[in-house]
Jmol script that loads the backbone (N, CA, C; Angstrom):
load data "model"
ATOM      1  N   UNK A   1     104.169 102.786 102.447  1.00  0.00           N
ATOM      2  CA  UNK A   1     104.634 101.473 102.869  1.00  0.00           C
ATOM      3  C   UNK A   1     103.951 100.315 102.124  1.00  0.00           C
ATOM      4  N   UNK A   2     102.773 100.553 101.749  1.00  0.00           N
ATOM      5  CA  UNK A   2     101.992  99.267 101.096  1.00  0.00           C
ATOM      6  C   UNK A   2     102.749  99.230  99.436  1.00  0.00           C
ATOM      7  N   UNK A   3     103.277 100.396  99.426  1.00  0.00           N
ATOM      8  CA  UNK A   3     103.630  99.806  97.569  1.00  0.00           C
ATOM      9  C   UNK A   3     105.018  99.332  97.837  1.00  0.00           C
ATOM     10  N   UNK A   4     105.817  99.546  99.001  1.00  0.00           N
ATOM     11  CA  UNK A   4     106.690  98.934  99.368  1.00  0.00           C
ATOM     12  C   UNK A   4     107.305  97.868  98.952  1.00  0.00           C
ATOM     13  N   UNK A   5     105.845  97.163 100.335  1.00  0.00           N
ATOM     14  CA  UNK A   5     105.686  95.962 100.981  1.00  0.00           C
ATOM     15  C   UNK A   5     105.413  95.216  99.098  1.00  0.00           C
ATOM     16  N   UNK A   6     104.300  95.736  98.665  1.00  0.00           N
ATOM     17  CA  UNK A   6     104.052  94.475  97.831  1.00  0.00           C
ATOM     18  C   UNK A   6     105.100  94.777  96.407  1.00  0.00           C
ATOM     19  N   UNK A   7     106.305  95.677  96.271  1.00  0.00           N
ATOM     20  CA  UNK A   7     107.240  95.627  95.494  1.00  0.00           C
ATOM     21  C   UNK A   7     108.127  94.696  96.387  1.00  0.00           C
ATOM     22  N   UNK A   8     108.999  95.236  97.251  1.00  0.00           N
ATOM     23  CA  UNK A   8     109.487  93.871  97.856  1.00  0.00           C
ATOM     24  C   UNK A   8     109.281  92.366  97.595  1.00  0.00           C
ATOM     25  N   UNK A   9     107.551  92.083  98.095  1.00  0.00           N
ATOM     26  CA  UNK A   9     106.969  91.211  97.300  1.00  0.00           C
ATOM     27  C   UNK A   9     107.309  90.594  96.296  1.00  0.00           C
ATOM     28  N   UNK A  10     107.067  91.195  95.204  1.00  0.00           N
ATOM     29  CA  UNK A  10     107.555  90.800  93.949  1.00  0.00           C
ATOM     30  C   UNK A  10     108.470  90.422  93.902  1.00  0.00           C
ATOM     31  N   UNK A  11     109.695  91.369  93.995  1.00  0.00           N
ATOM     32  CA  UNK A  11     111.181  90.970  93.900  1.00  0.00           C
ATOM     33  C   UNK A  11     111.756  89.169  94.562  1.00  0.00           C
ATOM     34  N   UNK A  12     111.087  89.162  96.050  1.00  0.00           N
ATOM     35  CA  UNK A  12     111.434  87.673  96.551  1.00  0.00           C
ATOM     36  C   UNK A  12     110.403  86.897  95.816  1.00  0.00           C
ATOM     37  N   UNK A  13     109.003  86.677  95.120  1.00  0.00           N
ATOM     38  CA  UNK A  13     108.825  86.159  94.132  1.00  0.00           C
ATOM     39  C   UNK A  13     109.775  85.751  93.199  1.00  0.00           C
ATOM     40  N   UNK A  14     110.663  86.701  92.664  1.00  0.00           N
ATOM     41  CA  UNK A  14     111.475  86.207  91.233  1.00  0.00           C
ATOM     42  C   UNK A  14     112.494  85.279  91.673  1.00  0.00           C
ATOM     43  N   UNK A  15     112.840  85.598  93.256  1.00  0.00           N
ATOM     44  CA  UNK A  15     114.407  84.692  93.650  1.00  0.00           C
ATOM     45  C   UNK A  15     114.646  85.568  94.049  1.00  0.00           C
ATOM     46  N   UNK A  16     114.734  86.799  94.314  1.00  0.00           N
ATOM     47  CA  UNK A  16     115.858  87.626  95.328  1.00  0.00           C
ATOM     48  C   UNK A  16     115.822  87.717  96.734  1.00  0.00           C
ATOM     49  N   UNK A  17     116.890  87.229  97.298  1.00  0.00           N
ATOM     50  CA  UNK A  17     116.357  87.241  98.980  1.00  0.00           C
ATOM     51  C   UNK A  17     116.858  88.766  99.551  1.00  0.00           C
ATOM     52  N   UNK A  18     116.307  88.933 100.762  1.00  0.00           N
ATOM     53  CA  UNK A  18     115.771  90.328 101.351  1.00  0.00           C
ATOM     54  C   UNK A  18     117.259  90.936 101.431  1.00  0.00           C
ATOM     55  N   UNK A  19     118.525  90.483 101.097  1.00  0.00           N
ATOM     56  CA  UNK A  19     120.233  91.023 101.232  1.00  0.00           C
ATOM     57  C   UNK A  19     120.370  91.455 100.115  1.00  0.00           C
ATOM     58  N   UNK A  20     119.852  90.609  98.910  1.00  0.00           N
ATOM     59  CA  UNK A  20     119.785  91.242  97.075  1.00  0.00           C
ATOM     60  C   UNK A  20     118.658  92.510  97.123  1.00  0.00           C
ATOM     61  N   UNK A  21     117.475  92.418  98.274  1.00  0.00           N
ATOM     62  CA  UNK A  21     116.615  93.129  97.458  1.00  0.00           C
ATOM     63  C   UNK A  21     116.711  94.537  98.341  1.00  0.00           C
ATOM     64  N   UNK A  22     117.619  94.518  99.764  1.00  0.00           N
ATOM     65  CA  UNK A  22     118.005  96.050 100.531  1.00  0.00           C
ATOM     66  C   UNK A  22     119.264  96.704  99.535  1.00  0.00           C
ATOM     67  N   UNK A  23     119.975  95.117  99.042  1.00  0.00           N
ATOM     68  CA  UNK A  23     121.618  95.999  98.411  1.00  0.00           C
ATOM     69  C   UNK A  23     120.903  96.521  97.202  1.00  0.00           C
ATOM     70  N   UNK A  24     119.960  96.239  96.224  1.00  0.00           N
ATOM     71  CA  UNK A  24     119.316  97.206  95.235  1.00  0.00           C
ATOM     72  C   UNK A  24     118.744  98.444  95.588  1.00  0.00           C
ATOM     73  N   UNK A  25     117.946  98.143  96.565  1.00  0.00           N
ATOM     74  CA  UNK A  25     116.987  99.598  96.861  1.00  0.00           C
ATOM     75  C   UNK A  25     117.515 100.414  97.697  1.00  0.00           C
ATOM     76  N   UNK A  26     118.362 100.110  98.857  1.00  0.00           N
ATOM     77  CA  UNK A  26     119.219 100.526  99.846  1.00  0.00           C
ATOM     78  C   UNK A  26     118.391 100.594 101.138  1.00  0.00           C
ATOM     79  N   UNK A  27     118.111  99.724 101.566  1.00  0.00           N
ATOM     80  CA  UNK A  27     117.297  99.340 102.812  1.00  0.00           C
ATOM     81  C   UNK A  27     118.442  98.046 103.686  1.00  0.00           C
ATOM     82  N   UNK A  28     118.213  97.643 104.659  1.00  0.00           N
ATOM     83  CA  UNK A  28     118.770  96.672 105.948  1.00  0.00           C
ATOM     84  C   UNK A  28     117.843  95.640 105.027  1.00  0.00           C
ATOM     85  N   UNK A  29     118.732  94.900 104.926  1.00  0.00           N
ATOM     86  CA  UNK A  29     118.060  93.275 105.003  1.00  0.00           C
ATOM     87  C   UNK A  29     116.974  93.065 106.354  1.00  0.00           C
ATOM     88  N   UNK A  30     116.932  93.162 107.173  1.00  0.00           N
ATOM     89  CA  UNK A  30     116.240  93.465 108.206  1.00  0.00           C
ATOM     90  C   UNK A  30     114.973  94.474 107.958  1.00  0.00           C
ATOM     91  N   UNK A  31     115.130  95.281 107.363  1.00  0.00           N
ATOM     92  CA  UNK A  31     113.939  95.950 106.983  1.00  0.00           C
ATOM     93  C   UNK A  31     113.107  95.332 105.809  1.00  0.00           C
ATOM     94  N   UNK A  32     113.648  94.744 105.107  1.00  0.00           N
ATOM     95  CA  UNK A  32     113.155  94.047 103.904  1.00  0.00           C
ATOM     96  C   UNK A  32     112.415  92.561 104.567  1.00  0.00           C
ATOM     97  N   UNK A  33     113.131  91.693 105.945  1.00  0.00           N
ATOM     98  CA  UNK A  33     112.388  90.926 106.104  1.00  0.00           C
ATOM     99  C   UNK A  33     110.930  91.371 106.588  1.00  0.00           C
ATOM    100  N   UNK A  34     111.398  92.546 107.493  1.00  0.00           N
ATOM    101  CA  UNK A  34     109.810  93.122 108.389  1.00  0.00           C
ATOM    102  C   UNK A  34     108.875  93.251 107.057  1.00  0.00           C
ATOM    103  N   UNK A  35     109.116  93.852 106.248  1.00  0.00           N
ATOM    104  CA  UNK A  35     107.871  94.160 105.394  1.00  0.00           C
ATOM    105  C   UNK A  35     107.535  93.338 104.648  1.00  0.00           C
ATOM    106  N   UNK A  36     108.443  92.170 104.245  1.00  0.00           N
ATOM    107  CA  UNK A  36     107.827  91.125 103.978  1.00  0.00           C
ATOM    108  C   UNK A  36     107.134  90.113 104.609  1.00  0.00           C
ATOM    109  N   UNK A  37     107.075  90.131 105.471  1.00  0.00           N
ATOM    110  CA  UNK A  37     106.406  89.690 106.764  1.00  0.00           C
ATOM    111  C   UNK A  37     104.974  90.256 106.443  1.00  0.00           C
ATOM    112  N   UNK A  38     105.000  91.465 106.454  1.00  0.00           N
ATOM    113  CA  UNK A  38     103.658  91.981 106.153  1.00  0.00           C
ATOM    114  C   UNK A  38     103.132  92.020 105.350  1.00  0.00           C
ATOM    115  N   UNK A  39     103.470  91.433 104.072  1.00  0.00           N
ATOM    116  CA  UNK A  39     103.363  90.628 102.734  1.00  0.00           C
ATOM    117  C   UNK A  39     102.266  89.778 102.985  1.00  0.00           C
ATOM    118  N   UNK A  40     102.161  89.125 104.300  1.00  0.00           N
ATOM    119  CA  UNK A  40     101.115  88.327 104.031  1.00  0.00           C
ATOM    120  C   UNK A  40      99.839  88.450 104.769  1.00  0.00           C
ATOM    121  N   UNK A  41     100.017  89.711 105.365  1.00  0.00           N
ATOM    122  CA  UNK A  41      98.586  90.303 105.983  1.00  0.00           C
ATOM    123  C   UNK A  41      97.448  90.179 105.355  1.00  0.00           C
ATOM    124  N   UNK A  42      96.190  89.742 105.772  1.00  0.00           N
ATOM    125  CA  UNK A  42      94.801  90.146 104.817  1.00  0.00           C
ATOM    126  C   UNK A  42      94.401  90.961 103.912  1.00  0.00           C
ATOM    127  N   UNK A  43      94.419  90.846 102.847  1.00  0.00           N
ATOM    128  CA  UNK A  43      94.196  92.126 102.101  1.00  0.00           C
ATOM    129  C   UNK A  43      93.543  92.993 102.473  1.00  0.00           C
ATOM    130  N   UNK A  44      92.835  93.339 103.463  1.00  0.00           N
ATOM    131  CA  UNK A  44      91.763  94.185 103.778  1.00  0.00           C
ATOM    132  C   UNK A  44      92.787  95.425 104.802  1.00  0.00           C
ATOM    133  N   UNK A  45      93.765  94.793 105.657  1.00  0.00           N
ATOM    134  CA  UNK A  45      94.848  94.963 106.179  1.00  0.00           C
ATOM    135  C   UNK A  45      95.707  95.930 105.042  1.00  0.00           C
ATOM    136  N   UNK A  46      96.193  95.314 104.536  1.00  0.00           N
ATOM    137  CA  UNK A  46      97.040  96.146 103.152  1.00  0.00           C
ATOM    138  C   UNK A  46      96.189  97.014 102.433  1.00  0.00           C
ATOM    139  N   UNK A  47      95.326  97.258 102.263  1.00  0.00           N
ATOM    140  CA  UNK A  47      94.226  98.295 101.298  1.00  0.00           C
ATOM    141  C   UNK A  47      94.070  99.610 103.007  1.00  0.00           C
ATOM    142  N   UNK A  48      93.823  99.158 104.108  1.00  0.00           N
ATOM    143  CA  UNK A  48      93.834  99.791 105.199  1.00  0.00           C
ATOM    144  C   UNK A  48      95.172 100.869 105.647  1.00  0.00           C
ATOM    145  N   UNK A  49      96.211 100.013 104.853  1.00  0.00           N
ATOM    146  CA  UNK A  49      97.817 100.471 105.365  1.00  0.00           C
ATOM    147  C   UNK A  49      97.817 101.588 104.039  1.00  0.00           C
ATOM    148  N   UNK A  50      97.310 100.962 102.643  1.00  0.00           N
ATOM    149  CA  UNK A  50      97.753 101.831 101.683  1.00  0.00           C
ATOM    150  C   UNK A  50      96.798 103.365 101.328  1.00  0.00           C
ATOM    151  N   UNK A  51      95.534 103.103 102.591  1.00  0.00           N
ATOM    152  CA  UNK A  51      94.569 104.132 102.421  1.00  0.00           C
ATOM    153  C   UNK A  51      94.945 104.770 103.804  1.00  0.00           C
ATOM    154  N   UNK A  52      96.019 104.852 104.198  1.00  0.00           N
ATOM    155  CA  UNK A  52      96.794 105.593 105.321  1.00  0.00           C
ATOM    156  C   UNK A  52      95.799 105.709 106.603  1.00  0.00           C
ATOM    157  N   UNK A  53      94.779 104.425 106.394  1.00  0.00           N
ATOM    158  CA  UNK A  53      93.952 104.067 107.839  1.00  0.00           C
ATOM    159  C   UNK A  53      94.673 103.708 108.968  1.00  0.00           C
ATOM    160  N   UNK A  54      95.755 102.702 108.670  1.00  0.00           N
ATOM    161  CA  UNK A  54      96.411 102.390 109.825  1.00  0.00           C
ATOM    162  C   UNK A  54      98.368 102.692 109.391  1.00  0.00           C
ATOM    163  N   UNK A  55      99.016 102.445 110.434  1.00  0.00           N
ATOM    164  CA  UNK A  55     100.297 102.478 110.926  1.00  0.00           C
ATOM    165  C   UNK A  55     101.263 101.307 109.773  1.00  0.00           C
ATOM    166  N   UNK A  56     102.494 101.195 109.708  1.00  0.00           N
ATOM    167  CA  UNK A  56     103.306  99.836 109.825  1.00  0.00           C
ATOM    168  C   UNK A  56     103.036  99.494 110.964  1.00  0.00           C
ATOM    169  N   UNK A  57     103.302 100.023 112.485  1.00  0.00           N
ATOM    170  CA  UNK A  57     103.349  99.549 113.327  1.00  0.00           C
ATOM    171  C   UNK A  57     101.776  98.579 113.843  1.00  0.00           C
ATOM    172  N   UNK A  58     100.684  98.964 113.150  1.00  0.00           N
ATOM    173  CA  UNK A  58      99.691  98.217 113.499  1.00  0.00           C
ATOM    174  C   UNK A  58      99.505  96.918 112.705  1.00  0.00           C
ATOM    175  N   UNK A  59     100.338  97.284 111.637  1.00  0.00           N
ATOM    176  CA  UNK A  59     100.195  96.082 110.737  1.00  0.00           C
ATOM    177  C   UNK A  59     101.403  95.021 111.157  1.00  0.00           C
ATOM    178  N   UNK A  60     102.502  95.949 111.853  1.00  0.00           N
ATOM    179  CA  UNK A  60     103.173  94.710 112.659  1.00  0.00           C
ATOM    180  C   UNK A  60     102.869  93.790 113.952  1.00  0.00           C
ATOM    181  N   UNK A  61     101.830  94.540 114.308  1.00  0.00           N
ATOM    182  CA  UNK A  61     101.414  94.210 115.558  1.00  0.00           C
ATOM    183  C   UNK A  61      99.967  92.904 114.879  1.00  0.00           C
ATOM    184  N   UNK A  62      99.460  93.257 113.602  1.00  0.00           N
ATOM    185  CA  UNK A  62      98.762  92.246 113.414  1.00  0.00           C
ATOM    186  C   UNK A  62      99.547  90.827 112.983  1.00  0.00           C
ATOM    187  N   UNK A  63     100.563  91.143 112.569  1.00  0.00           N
ATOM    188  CA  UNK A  63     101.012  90.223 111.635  1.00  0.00           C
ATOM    189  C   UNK A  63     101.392  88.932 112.545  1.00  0.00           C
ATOM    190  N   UNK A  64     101.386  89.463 113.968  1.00  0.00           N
ATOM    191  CA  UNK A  64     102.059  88.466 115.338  1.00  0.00           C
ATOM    192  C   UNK A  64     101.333  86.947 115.092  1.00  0.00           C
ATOM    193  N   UNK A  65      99.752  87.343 114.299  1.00  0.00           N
ATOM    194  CA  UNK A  65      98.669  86.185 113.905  1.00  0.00           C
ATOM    195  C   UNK A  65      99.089  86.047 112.635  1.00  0.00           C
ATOM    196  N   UNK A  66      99.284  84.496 112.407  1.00  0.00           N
ATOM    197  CA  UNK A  66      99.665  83.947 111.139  1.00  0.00           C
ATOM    198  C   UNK A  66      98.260  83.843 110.319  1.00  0.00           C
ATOM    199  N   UNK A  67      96.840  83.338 111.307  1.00  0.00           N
ATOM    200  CA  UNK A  67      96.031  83.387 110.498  1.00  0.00           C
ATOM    201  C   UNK A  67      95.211  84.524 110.238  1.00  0.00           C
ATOM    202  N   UNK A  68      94.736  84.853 108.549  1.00  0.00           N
ATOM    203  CA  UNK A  68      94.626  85.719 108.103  1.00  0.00           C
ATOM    204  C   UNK A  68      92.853  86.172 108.535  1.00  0.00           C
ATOM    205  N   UNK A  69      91.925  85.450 108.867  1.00  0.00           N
ATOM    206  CA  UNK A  69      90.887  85.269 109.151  1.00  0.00           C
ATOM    207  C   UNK A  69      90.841  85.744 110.533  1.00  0.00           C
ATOM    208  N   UNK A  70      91.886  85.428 112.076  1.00  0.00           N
ATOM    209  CA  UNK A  70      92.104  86.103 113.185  1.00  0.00           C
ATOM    210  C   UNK A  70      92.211  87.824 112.734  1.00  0.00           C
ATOM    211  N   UNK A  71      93.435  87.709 112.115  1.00  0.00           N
ATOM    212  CA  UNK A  71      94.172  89.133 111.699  1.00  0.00           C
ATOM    213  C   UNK A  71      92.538  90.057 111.385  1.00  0.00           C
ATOM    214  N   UNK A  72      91.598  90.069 110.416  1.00  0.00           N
ATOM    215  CA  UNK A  72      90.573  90.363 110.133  1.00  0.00           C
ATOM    216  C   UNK A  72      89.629  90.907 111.673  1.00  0.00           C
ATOM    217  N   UNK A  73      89.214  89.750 111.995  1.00  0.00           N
ATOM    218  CA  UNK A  73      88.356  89.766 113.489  1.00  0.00           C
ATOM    219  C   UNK A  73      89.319  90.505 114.177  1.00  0.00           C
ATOM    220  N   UNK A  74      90.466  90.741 114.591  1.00  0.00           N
ATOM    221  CA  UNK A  74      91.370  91.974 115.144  1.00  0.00           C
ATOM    222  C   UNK A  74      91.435  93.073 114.820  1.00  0.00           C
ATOM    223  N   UNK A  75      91.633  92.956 113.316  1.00  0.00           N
ATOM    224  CA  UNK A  75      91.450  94.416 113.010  1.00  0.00           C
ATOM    225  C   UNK A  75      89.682  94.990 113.085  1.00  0.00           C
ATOM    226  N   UNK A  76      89.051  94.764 112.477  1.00  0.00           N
ATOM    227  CA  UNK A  76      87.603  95.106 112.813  1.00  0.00           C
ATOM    228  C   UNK A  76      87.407  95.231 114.157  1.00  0.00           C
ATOM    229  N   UNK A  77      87.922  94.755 115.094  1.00  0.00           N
ATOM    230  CA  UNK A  77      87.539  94.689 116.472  1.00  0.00           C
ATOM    231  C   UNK A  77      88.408  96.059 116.927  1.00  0.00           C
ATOM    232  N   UNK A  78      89.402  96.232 116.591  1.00  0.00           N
ATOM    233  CA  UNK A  78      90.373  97.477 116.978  1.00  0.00           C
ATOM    234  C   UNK A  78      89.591  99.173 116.111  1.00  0.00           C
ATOM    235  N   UNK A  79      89.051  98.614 114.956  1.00  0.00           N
ATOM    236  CA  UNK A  79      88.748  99.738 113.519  1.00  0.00           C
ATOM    237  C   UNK A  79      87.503  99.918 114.934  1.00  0.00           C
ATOM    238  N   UNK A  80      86.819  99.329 115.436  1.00  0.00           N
ATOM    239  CA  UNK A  80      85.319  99.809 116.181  1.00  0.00           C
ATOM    240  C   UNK A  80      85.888 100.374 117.425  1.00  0.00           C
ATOM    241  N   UNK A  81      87.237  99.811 118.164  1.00  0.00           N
ATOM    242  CA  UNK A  81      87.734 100.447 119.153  1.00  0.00           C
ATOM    243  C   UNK A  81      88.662 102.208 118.933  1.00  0.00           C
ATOM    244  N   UNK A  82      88.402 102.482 117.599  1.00  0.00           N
ATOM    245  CA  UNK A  82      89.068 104.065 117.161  1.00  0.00           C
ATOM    246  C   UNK A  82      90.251 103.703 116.438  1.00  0.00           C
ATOM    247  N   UNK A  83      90.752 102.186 115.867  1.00  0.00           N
ATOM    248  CA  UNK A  83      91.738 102.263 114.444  1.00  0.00           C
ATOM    249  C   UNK A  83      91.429 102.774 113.686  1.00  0.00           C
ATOM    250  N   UNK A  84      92.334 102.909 112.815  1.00  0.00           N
ATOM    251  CA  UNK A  84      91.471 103.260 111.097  1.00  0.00           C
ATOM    252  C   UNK A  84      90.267 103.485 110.972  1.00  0.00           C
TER     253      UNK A  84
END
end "model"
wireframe off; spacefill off
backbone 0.3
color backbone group
């Protein structure tokens, strides 16, 4: 999911919105927004997702915090409660 997320990435970088970038790869526009969404998780978050420490679903559940500095203090606080 993390090489996904940050290919997705890229693609709405150049101009393609998430309907150009499911009708290329064959995903729901809807799935393309969720993971771009998670595009902007903490990097520490994304290195966590791509070292199969945590879930999508935990990284959706962080992403509910826009700020990336909360997202952090959550996850560390969850990683000591038995996450990743």
């Amino acid at each position: 999911p993390a090489e996904q997320i940050a290919g997705f990435r890229a693609m709405a970088q150049e101009g393609k919105t998430p309907a150009q970038i499911g009708d290329l790869l064959g995903y729901s526009p809807r799935h393309v927004q969720r993971m771009l969404k998670l595009a902007d998780l903490a990097p520490v978050i994304l290195d966590a997702l791509a070292e199969d420490r945590i879930t999508t679903e935990h990284c959706q559940a962080l992403a509910l915090e826009n700020d990336t500095a909360r997202q952090v203090q959550v996850f560390e606080a969850a990683c000591q409660s038995g996450w990743g």
